[in-house]
DSSP file (Angstrom, degrees, kcal/mol; ACC not computed):
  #  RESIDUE AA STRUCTURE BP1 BP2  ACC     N-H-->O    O-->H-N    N-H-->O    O-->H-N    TCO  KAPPA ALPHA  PHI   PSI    X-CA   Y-CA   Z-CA
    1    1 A X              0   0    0      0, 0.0   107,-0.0     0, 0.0     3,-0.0   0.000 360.0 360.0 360.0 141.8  -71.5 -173.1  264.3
    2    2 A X        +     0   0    0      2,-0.1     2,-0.1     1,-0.0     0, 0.0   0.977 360.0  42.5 -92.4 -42.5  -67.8 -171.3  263.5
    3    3 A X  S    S-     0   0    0      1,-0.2     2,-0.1     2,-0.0     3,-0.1  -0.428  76.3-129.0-154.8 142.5  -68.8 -168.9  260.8
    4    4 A X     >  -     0   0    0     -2,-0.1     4,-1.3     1,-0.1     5,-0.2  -0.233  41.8 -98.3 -84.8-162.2  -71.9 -166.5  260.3
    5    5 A X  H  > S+     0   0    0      2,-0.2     4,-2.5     3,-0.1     3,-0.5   0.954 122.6  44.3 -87.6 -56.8  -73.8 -166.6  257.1
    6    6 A X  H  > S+     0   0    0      1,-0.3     4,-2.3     2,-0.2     5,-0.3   0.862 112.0  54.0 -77.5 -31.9  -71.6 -163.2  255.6
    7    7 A X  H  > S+     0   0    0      2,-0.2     4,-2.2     3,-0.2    -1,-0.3   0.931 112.9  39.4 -61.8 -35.1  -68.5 -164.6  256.7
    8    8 A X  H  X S+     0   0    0     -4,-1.3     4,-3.4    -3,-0.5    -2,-0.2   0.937 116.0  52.4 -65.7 -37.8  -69.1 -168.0  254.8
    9    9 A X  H >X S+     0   0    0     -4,-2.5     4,-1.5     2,-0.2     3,-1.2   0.964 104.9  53.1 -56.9 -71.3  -70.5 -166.3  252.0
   10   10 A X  H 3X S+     0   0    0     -4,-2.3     4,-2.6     1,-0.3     5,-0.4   0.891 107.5  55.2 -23.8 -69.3  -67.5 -163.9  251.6
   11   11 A X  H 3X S+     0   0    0     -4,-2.2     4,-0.7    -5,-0.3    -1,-0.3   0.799 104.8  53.8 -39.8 -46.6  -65.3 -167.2  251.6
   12   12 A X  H XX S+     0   0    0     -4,-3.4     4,-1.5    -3,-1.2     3,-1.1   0.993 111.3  41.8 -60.3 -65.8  -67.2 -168.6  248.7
   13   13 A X  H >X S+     0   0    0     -4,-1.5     4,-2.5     1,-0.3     3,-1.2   0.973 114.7  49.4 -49.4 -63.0  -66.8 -165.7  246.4
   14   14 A X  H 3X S+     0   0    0     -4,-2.6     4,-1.6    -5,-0.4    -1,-0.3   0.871 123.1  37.7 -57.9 -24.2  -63.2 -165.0  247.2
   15   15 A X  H <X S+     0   0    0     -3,-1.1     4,-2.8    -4,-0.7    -1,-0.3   0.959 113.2  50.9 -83.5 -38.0  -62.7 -168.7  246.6
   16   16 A X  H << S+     0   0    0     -4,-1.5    -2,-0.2    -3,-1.2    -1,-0.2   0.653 115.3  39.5-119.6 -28.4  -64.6 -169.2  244.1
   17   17 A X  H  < S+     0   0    0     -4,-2.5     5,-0.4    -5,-0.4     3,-0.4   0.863 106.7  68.9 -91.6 -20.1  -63.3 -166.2  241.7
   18   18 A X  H >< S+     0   0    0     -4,-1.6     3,-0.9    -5,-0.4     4,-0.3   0.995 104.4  40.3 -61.9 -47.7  -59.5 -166.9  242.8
   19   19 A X  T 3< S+     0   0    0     -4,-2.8    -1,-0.3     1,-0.3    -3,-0.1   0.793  90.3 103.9 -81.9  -0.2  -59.5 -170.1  241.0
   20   20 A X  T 3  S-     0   0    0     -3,-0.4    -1,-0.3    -5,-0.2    -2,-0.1   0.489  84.6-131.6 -85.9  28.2  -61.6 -168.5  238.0
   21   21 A X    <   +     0   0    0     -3,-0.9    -1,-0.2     1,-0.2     2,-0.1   0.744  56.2 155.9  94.4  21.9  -58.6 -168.4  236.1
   22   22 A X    >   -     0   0    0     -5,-0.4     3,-2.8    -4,-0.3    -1,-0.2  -0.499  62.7 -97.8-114.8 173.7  -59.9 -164.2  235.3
   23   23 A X  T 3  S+     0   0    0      1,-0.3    -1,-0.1    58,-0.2    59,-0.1   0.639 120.7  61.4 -64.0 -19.7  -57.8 -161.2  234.3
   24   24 A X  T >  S-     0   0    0      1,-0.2     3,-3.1    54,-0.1    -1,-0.3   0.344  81.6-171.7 -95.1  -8.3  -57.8 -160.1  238.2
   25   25 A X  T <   -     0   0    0     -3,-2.8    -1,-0.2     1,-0.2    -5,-0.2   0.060  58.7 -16.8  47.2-145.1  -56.3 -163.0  239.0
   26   26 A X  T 3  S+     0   0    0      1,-0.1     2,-1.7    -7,-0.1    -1,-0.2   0.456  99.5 114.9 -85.5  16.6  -56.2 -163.2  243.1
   27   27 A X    <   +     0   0    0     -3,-3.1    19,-1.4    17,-0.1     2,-0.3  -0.640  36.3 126.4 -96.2 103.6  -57.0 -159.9  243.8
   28   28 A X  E     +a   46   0A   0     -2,-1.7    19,-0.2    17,-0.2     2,-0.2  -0.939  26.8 159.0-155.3 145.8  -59.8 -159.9  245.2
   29   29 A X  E     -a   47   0A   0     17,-3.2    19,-1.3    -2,-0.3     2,-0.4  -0.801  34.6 -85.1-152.0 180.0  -61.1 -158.5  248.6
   30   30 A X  E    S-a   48   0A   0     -2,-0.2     2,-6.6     2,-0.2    19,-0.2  -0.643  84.4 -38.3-105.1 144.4  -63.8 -157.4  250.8
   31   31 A X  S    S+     0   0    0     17,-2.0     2,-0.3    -2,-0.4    -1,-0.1   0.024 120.7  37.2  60.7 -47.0  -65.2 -154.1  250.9
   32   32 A X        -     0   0    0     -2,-6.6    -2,-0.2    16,-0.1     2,-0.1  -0.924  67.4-130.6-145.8 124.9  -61.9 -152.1  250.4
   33   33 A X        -     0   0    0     -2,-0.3     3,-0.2     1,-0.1    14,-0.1  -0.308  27.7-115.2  11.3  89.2  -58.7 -152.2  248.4
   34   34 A X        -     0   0    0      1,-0.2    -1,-0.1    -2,-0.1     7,-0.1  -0.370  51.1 -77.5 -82.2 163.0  -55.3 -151.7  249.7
   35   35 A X    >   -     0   0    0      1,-0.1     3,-0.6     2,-0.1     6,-0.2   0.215  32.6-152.2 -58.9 138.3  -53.5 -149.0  248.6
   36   36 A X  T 3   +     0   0    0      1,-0.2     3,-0.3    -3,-0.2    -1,-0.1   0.112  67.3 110.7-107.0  33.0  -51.9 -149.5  244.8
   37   37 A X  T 3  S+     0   0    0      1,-0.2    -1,-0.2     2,-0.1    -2,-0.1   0.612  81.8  39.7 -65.0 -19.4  -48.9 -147.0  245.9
   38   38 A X  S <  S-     0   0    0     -3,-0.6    -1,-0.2     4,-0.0    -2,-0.1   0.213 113.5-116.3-116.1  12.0  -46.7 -149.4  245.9
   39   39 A X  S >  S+     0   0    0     -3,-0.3     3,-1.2     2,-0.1    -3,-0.1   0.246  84.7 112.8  68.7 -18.0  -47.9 -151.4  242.8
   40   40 A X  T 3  S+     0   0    0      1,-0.3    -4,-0.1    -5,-0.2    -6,-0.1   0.616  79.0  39.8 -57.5  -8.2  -48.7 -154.3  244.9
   41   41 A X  T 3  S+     0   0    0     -6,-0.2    -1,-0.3    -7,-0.1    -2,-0.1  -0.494  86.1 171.3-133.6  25.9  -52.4 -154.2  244.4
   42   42 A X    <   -     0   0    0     -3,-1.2     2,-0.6     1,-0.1    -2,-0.0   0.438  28.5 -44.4 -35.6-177.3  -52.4 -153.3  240.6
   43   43 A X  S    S+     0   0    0     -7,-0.1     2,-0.2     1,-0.1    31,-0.2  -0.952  99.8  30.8-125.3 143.6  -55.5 -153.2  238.5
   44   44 A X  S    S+     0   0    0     -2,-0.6     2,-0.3    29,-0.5    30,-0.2   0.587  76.1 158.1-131.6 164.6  -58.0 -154.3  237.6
   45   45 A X  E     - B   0  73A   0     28,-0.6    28,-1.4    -2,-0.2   -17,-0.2  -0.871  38.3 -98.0-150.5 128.3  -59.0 -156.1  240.9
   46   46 A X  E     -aB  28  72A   0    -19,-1.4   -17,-3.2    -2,-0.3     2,-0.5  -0.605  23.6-170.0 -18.4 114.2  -62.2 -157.5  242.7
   47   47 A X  E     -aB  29  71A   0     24,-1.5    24,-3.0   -19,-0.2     2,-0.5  -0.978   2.3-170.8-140.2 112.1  -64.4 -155.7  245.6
   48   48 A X  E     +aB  30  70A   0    -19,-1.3   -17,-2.0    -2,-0.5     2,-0.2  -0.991  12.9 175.8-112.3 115.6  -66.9 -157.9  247.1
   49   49 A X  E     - B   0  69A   0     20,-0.8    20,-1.9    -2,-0.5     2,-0.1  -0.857  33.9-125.2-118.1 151.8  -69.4 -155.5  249.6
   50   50 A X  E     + B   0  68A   0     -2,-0.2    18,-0.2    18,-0.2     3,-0.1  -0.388  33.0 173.7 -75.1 165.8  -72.8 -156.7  251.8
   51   51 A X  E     -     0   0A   0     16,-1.0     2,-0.3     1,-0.4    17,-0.2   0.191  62.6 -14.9-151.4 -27.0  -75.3 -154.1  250.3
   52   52 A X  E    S+ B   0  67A   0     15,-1.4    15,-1.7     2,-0.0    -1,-0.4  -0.914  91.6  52.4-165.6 134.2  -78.5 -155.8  252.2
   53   53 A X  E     + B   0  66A   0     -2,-0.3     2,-0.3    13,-0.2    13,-0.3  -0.589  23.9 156.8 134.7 160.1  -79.6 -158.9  254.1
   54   54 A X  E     + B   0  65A   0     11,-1.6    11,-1.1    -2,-0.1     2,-0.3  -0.980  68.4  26.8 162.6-110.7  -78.8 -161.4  256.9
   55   55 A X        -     0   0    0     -2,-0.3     9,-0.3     9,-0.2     7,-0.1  -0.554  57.2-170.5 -84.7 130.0  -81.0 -163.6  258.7
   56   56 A X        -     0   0    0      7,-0.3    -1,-0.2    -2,-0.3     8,-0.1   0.965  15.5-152.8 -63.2 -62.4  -84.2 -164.5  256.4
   57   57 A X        +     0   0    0      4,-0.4     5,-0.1     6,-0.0    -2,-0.1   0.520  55.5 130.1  24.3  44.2  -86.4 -166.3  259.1
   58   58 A X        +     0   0    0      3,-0.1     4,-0.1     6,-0.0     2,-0.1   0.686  67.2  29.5 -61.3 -35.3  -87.8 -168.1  256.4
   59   59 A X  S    S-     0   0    0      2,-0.5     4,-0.1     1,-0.0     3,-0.0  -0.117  84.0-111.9-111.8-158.6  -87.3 -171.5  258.1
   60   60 A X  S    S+     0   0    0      2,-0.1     2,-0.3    -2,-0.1    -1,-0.0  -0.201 103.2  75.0-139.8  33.1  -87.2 -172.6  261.6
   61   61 A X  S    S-     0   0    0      0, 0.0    -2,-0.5     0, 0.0    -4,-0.4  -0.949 107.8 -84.5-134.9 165.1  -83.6 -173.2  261.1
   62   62 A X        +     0   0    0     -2,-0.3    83,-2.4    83,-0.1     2,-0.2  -0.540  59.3 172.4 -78.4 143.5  -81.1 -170.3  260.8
   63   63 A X  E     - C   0 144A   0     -2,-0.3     2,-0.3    81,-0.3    -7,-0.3  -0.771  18.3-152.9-151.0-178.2  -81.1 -169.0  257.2
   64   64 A X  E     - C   0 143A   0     79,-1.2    79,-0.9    -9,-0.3     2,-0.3  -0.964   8.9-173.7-160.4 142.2  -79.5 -166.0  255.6
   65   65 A X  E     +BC  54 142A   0    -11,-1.1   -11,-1.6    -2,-0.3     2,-0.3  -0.700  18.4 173.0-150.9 121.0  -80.5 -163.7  252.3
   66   66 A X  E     -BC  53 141A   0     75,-2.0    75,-3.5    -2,-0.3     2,-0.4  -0.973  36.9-140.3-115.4 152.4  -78.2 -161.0  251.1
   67   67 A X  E     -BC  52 140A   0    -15,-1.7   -15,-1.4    -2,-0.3   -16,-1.0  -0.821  34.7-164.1 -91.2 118.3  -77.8 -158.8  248.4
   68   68 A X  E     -BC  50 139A   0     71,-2.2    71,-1.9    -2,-0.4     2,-0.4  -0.697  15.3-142.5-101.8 156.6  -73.7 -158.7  247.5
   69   69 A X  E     +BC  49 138A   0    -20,-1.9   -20,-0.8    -2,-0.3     2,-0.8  -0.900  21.3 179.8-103.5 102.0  -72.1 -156.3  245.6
   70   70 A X  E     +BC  48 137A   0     67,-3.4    67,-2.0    -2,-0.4     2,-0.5  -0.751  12.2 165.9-114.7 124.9  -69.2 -157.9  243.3
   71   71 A X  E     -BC  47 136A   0    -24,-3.0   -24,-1.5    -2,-0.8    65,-0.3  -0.937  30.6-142.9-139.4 134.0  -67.2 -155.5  241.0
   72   72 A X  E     -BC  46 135A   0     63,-1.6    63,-3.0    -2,-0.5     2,-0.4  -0.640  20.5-156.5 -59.6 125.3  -63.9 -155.5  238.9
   73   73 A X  E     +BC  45 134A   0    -28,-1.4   -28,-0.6    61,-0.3   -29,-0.5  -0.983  40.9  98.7-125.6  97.7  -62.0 -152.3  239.0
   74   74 A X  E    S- C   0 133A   0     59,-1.4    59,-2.4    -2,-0.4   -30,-0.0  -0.851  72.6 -40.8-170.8 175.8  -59.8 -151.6  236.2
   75   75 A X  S >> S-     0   0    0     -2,-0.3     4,-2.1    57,-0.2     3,-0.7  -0.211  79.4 -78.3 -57.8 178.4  -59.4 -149.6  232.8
   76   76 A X  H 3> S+     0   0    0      1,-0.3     4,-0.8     2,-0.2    -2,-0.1   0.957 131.2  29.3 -57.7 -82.3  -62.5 -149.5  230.3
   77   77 A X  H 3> S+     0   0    0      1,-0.2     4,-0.8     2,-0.2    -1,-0.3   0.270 114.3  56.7 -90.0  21.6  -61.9 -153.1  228.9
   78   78 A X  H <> S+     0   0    0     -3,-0.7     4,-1.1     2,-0.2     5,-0.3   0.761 114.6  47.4-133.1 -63.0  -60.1 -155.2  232.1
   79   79 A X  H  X S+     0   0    0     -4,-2.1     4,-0.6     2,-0.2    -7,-0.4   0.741 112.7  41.0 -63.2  -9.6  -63.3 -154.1  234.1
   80   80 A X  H  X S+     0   0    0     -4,-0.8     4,-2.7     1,-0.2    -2,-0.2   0.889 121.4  50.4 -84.3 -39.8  -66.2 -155.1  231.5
   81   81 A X  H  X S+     0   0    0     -4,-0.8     4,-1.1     1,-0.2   -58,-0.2   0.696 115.8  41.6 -66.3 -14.8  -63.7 -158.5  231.0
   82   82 A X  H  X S+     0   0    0     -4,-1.1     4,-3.6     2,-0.3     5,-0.4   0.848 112.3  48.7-100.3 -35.9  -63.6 -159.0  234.7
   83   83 A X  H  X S+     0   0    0     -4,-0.6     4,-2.7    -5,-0.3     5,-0.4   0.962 110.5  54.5 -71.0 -41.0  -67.3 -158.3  235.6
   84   84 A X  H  X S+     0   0    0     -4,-2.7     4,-1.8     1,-0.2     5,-0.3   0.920 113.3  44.2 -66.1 -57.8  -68.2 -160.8  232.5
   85   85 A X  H  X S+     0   0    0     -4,-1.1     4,-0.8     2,-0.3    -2,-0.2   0.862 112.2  48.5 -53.1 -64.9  -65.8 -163.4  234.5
   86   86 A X  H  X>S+     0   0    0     -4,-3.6     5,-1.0     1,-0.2     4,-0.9   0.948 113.1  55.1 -38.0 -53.1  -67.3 -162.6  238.1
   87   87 A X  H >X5S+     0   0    0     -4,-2.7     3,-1.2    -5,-0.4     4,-1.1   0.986 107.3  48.4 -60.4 -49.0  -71.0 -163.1  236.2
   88   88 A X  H 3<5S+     0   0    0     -4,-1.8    -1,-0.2    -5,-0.4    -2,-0.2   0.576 114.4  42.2-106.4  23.6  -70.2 -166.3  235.0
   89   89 A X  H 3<5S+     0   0    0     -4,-0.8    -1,-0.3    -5,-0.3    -2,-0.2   0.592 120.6  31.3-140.6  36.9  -69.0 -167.7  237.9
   90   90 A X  H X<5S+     0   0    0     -3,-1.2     3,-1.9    -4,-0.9     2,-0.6   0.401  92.2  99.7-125.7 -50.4  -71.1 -166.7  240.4
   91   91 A X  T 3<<S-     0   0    0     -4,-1.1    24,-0.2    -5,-1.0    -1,-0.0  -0.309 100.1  -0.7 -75.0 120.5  -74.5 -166.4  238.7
   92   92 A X  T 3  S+     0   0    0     22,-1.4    -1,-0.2    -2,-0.6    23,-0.1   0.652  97.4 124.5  88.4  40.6  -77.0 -169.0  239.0
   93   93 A X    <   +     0   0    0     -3,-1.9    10,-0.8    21,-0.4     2,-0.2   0.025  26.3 121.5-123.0  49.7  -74.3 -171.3  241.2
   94   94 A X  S    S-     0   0    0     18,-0.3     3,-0.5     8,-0.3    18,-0.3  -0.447  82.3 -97.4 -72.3 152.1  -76.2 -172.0  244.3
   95   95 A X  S >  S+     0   0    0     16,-2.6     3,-1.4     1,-0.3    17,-0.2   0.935 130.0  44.4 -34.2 -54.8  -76.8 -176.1  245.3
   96   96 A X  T 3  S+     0   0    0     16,-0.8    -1,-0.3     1,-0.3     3,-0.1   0.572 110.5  47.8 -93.6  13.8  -80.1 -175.6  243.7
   97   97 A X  T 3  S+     0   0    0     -3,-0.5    -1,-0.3    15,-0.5    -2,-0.1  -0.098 134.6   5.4-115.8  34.6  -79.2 -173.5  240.5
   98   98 A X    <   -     0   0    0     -3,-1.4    -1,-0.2    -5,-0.1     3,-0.2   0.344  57.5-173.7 125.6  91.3  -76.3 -176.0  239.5
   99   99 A X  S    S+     0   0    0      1,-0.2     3,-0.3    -3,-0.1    -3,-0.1   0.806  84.6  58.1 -65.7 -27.3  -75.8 -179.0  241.5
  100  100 A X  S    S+     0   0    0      1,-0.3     2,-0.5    -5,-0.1    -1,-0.2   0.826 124.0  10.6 -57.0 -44.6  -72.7 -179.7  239.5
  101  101 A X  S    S+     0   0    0     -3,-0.2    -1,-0.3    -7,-0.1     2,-0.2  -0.958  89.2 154.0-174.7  86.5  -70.4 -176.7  239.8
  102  102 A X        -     0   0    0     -2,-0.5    -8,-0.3    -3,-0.3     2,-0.2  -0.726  51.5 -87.7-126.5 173.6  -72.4 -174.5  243.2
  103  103 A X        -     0   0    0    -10,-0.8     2,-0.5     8,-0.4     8,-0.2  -0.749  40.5-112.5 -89.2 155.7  -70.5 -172.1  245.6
  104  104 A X        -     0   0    0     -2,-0.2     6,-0.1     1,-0.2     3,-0.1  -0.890  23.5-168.4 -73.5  82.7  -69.0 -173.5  248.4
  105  105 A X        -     0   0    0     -2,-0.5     2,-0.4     1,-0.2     5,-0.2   0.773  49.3-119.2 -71.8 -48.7  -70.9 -172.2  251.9
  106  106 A X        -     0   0    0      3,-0.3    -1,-0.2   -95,-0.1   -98,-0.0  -0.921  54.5 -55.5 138.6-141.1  -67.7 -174.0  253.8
  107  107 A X  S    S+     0   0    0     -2,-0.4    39,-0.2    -3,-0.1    -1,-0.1   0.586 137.8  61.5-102.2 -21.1  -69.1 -176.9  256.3
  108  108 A X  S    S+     0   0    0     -3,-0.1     2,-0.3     1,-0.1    -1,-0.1   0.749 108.9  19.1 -86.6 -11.5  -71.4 -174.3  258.0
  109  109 A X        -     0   0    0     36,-0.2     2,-0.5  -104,-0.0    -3,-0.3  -0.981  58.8-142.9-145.8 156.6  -73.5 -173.3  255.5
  110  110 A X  E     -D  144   0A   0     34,-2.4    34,-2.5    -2,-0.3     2,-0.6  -0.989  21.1-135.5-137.3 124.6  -74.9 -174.2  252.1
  111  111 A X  E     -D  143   0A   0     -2,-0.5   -16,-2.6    32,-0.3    -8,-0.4  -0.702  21.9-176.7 -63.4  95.7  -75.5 -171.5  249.3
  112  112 A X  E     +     0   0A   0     30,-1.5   -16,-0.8    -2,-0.6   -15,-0.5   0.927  63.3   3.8 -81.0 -40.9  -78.8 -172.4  247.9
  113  113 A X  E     -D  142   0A   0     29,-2.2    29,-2.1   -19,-0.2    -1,-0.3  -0.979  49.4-172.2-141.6 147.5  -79.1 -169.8  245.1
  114  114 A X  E     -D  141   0A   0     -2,-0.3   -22,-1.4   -20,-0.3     2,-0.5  -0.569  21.1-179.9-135.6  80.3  -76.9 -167.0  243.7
  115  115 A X        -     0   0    0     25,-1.7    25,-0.5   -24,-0.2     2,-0.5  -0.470  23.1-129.1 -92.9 143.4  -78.8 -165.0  241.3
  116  116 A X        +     0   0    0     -2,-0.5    23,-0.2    23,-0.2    -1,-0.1  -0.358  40.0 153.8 -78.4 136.0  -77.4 -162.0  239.4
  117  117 A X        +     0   0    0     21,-6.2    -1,-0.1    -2,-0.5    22,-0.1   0.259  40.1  28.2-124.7-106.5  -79.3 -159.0  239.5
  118  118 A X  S    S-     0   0    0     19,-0.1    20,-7.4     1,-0.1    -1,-0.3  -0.225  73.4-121.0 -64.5 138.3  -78.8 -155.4  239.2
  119  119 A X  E     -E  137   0A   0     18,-0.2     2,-0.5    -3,-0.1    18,-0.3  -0.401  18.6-142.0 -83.7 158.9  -75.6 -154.3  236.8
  120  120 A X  E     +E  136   0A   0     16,-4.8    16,-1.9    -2,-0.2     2,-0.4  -0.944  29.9 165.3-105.6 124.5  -72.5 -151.9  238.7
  121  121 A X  E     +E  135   0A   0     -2,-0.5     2,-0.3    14,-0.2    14,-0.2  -0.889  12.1 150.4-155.1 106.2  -71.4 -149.4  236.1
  122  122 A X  E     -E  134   0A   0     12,-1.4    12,-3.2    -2,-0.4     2,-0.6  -0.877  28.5-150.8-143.1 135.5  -69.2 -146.3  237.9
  123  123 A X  E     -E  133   0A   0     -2,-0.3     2,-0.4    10,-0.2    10,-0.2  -0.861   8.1-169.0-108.5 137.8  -66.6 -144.3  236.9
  124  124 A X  E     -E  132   0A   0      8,-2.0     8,-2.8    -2,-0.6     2,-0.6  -0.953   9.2-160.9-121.5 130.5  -63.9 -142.7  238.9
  125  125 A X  E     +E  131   0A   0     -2,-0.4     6,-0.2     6,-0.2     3,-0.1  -0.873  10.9 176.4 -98.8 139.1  -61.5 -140.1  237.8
  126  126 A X        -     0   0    0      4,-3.0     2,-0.3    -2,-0.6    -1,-0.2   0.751  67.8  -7.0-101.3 -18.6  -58.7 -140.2  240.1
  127  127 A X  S    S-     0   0    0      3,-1.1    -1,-0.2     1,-0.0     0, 0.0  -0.889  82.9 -88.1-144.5 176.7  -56.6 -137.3  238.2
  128  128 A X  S    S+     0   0    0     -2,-0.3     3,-0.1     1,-0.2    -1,-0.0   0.624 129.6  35.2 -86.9   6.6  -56.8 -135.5  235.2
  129  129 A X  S    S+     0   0    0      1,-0.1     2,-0.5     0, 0.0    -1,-0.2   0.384 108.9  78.2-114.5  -0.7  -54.9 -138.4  233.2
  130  130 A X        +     0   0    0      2,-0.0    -4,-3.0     0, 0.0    -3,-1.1  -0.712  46.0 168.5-126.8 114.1  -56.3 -141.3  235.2
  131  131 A X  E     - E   0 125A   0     -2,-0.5     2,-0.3    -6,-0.2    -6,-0.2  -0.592   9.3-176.2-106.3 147.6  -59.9 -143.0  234.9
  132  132 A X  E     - E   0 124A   0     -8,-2.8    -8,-2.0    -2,-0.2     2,-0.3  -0.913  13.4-150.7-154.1 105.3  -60.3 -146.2  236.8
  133  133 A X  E     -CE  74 123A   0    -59,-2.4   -59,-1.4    -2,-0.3     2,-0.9  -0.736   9.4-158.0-121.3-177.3  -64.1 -148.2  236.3
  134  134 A X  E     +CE  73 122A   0    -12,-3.2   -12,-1.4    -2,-0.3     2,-0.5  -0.902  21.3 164.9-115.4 106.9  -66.2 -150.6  238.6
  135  135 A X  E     +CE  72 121A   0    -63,-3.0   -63,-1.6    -2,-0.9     2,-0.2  -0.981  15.5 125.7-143.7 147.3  -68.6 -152.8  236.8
  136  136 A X  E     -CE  71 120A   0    -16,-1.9   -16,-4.8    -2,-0.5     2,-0.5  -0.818  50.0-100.8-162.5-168.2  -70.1 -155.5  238.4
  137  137 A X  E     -CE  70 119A   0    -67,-2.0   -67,-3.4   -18,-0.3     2,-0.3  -0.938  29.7-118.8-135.8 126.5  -73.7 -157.2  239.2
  138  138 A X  E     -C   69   0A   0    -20,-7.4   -21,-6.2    -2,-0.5     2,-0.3  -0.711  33.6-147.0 -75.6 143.7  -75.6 -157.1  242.5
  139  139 A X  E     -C   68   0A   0    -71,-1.9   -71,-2.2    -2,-0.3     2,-0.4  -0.875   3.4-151.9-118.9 152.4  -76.0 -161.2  243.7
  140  140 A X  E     -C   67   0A   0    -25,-0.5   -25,-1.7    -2,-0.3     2,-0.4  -0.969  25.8-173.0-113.7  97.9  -79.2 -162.2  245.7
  141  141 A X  E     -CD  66 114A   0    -75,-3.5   -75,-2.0    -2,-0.4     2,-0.4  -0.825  12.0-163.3-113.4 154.7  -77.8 -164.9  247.6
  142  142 A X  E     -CD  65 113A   0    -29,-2.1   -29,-2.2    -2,-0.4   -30,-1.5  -0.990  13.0-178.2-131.7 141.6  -79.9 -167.2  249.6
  143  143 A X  E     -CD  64 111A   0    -79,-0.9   -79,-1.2    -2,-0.4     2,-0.4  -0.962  22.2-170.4-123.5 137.4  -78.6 -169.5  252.4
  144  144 A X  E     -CD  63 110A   0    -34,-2.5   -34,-2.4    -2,-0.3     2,-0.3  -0.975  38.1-106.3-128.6 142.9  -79.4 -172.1  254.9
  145  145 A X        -     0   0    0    -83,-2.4   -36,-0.2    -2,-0.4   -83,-0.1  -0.725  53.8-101.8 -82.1 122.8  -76.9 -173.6  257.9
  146  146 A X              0   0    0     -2,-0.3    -1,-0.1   -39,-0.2   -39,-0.0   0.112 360.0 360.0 -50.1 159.8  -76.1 -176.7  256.8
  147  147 A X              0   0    0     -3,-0.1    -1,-0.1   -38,-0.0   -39,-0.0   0.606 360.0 360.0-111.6 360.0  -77.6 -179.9  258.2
């Protein structure tokens, strides 16, 4: 097997919101941001973090459950418009929530379920003229290595 369970999982989301067509475009990344000193990184942007989880041992094959954290980072309405874009393409698109249109686990793994759960709602002031917020969903994703 090339890939753990969080690296494939990571790969799905980042893939799976670049093509979704959402105000964030391709910016989207894991855990931390690069710096938007240089305008290269604008907002509002995507932040995908592990929050819980790895190997189930549900099965007697290697299997995987994590709790994700996916948020959009932006002004007031570019982060509620991005977290509603992140929600509808990620929640409930595991193989077995939507055989049509599921996240892609890569060749090592298959993403059985992706359910949305708990909402991400923070505000950050970074100055006294600039407010920047994060809303997003917690995902419960459950996984098995493929057969």
């Amino acid at each position: 097997m090339a890939e753990i369970a969080l690296q494939a999982l990571y790969k799905a989301v980042d893939a799976r919101l670049e093509a979704a067509g959402a105000n964030f475009g391709n910016r989207v990344t894991v855990s931390v941001a690069p710096s938007n000193k240089s305008g290269q990184w604008p907002y509002p942007y995507v932040i995908q973090f592990w929050q819980s989880g790895g190997e189930d041992n549900s099965l007697t094959t290697q299997d995987a459950r994590f709790i994700i954290g996916v948020k959009c980072v932006g002004d007031f309405a570019d982060a509620f418009r991005g977290a509603a874009a992140i929600s509808a393409a990620l929640n409930d698109k595991g193989v077995q929530d939507d055989p049509d249109d599921f996240l892609n686990g890569g060749t090592d793994w298959d993403i059985l379920t992706c359910t949305e759960n708990d909402a991400i709602f923070i505000v950050e002031q970074l100055s006294d003229s600039e407010i920047v917020y994060h809303v997003g969903a917690s995902y419960d994703v459950v996984m098995v290595v493929s057969s």
